[in-house]
N, C-alpha and C positions, 0 to 999 in steps of 0.2 A: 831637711825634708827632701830636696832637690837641690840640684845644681842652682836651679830660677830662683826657688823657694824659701826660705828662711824663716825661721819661727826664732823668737828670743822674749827670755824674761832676765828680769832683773830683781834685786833688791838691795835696798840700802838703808841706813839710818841715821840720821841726822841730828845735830844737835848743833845750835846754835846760841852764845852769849848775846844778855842785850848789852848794846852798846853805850858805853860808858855817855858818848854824848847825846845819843838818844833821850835818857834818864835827863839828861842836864838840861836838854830845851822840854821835852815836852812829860817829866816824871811828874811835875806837881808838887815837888820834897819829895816824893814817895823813894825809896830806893832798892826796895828790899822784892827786885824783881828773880822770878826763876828763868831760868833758859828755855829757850823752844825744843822739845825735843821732837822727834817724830820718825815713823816707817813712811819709805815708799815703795808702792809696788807698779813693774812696770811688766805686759805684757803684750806680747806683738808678732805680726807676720808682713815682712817683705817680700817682693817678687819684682824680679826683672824678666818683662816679657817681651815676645816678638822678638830675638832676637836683640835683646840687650836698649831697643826703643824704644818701651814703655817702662817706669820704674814706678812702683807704687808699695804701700803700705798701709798698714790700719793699727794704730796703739791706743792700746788700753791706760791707765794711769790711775793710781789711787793715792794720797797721801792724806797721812793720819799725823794731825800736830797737838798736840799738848802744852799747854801752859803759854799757849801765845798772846804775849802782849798787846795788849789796843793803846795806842798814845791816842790821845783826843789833838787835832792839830789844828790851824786856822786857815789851808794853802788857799780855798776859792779866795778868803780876802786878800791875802796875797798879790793873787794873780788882778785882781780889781785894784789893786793901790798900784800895782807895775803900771799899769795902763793911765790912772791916772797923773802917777808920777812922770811917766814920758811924756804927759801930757803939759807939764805944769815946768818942765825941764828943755822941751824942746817947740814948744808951743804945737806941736805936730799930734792934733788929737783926730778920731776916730774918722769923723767926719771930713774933715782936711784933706786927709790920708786919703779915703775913698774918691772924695770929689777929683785932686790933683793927679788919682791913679799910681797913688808912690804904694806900692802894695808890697814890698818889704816891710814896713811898719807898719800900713794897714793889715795884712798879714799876721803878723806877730801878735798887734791889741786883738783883734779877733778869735784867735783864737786862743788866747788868754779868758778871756770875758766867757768863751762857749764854756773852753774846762771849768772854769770858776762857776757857771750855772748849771753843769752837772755836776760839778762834787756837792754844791748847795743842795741837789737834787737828793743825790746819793743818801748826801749827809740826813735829810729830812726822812727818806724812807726807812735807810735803817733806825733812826731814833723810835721814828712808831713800829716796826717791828718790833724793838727791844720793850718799848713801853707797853707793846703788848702780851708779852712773852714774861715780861716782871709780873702784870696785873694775871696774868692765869695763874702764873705758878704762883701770886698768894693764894687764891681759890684753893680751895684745900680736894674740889672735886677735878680739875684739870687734870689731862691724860697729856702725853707726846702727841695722841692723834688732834684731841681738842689745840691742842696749841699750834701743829701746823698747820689747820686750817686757820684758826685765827689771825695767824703772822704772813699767811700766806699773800 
């Protein structure tokens, strides 16, 4: 466009195998997965202004995936047995930790325990999303419009 100015697009398409150990912890027995494939689209404009001291841009991004696997996983309890297990290993548990001010391992269990109450979180909303999104599409009169208000 400009010397300053730049516009760029892109495209590419992807494909990715699942992973052999993926299948092995979290397939089920199941094995007979397909790969991800997918387009992306990338569009954008840079600009170096004022003399080269202001540098900014704006991108656009679209990606379209296909046949993407969902493993079902168990990480928040995970992350809840790490804390306990330090706990149980070093006698050094949460409250300890905060009171003495040893905030390396107060640190760590914290925010272990936060991710582990939002993936529980995560995990519960999308369940009722899906369970609501199952219960429309057996409705035989459910639209896409009916369904994203309902999951929404």
């Amino acid at each position: 466009m400009t010397d300053n100015v730049n516009a760029f697009a892109t495209y590419s398409r992807s494909f990715e195998p699942v992973s052999a150990s993926w299948v092995a912890r979290y397939g089920r027995g199941k094995t007979d997965y397909k790969p991800i494939e997918g387009d992306n689209y990338v569009l954008g404009i840079k600009a170096d202004l004022f003399d080269n001291r202001l540098a900014g841009g704006i991108t656009l991004f679209q990606q379209k995936r296909i046949n993407s696997t969902r493993f079902d996983r168990d990480d928040e309890n995970r992350a809840v047995a790490a804390v306990g297990l330090n706990w149980m290993t070093t006698r050094d548990n949460l409250f300890r930790t905060i009171g003495t001010g040893y905030w390396p391992v107060a640190g760590v269990d914290l925010s272990l325990l936060v991710s582990a109450a939002l993936a529980a979180k995560v995990a519960v909303i999308l369940r009722r999303k899906q369970s609501v999104r199952q219960f429309a599409m057996a409705d035989k009169s459910a639209t896409p419009e009916r369904l994203d208000v309902a999951s929404g």
